[in-house]
C-alpha distance (Angstrom), angle and dihedral (degrees) to the residues before:
residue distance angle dihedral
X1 . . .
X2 3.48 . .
X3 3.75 115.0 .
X4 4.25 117.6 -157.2
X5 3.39 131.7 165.8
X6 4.22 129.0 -139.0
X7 3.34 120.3 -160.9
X8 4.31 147.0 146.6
X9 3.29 109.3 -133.6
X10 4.83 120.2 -179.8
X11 3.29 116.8 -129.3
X12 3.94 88.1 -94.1
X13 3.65 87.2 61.8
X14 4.17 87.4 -108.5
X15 4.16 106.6 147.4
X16 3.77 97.5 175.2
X17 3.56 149.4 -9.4
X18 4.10 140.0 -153.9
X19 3.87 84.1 2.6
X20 4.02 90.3 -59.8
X21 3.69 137.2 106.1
X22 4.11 108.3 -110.3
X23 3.68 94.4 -145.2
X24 3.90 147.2 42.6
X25 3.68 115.0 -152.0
X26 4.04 102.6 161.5
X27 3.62 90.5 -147.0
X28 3.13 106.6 56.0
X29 4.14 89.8 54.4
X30 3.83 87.2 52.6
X31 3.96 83.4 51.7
X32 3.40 89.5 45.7
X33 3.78 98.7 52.9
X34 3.70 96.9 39.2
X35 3.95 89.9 56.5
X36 4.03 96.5 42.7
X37 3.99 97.7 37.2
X38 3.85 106.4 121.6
X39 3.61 104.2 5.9
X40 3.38 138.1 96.1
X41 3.94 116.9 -89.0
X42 3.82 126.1 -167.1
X43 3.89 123.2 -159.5
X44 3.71 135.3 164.7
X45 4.06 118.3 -107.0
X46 3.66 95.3 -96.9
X47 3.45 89.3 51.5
X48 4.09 95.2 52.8
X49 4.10 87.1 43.9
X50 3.80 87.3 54.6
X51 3.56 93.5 58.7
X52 3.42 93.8 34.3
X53 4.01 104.0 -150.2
X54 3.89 140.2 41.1
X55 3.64 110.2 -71.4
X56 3.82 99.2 -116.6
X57 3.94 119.8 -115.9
X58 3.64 92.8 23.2
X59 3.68 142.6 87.6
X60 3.71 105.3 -107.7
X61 3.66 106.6 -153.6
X62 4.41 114.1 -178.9
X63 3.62 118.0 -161.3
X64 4.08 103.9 -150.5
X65 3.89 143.3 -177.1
X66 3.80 85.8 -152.3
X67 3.67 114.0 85.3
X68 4.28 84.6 -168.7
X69 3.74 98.1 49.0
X70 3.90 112.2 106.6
X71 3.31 135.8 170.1
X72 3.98 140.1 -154.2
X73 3.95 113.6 -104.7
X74 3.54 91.9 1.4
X75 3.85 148.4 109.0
X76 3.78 112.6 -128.7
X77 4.02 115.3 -167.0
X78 3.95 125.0 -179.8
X79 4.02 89.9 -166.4
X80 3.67 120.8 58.0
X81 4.11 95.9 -148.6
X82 3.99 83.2 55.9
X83 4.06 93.8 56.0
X84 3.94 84.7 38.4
X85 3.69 89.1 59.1
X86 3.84 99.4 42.9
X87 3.66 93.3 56.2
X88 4.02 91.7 39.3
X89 4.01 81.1 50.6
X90 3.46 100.4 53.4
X91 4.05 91.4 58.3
X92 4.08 91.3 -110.7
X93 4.46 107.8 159.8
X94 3.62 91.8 -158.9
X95 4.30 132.9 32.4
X96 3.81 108.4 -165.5
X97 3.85 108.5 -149.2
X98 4.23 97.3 -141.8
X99 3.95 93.2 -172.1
X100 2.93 162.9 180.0
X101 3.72 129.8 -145.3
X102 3.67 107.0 -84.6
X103 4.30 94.7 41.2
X104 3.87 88.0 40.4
X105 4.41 83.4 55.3
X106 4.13 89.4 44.1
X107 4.04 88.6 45.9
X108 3.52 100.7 46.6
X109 3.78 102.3 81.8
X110 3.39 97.1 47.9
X111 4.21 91.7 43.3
X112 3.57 116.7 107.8
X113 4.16 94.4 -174.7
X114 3.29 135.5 25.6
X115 4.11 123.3 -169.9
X116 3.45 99.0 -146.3
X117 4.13 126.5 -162.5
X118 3.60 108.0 -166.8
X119 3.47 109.5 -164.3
X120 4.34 114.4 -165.8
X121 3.39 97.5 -146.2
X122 3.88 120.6 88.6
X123 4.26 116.9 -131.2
X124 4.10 131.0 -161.6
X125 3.92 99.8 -113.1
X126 3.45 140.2 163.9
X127 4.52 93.0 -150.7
X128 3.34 126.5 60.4
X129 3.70 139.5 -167.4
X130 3.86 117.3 -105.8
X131 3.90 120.0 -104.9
X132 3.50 105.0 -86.2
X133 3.67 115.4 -160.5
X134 3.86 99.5 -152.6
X135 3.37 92.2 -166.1
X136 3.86 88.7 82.4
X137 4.60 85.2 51.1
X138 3.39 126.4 80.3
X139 4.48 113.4 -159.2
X140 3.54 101.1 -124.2
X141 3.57 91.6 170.1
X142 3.98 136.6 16.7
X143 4.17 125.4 176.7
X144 4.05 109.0 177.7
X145 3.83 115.2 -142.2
X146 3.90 95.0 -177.1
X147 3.88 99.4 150.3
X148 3.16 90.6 53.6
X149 4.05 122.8 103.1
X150 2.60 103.9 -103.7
X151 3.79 98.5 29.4
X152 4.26 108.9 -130.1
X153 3.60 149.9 152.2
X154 4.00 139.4 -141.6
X155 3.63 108.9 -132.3
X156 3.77 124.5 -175.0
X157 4.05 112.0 -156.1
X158 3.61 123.3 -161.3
X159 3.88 117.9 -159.2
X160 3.90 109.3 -114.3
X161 4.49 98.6 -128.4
């Protein structure tokens, strides 16, 4: 099973703040949904409580600390290697890592892509994106949105084996 990882990230490498995204740009949810649309997604708790529901046709899985939290019409896991193994179990190619900042740092050694929108404009947040060291990524794939408000680009990475 491949593992990737989609994410937004300013140009001060802020991806969210007071459990909410910072930003709207349209296309990059439309990007968003057409990449994670039926597979299975993992995010962290604060992540699922920021969107507040089960993404629809996908299989929400929620990475938590609290070994009581549930959640409706999804699959709540308090071990990583156990939510690894569900997806891997139910035949799925590719798990999209949804966020946030402390699953996106677990994830990233053991992602092999990353869809990447790289927004040029610089947010107050509270989560950041880990250090990536992009000497380890090749771009596979780069579409400019620079008239755009903010200006941004999707960016597809490719781990360098």
């Amino acid at each position: 099973m491949k593992i990737s990882i989609i994410v937004a990230v300013a140009k001060n490498n802020v991806i969210g703040g007071k459990g909410k995204l910072l930003w709207r740009i349209p296309q990059d949810l439309k990007n968003f949904k057409k990449i994670t649309l039926g597979h299975h997604i993992l995010m962290g708790q604060k992540t699922y409580e920021s969107i507040g529901k089960p993404l629809p046709e996908r299989i929400n899985i929620i990475l938590s600390d609290d070994k009581k939290f549930k959640a409706k019409g999804c699959f709540v896991f308090n071990n990583l290697n156990d939510a690894l193994s569900f997806a891997k179990k139910r035949n799925e190619k590719e798990l999209i890592v949804i966020g946030g900042g402390t699953i996106y740092k677990l994830m990233l050694p053991k992602a092999t892509r990353i869809y990447l929108t790289k927004i040029y404009k610089s947010f107050e947040g509270d989560v950041k994106f880990p250090k990536l060291n992009l000497s380890s990524w090749k771009e596979t794939f780069n579409e400019k949105h620079l008239d755009n408000n903010p200006p941004f680009e999707f960016k597809v990475l490719t781990k360098i084996k």
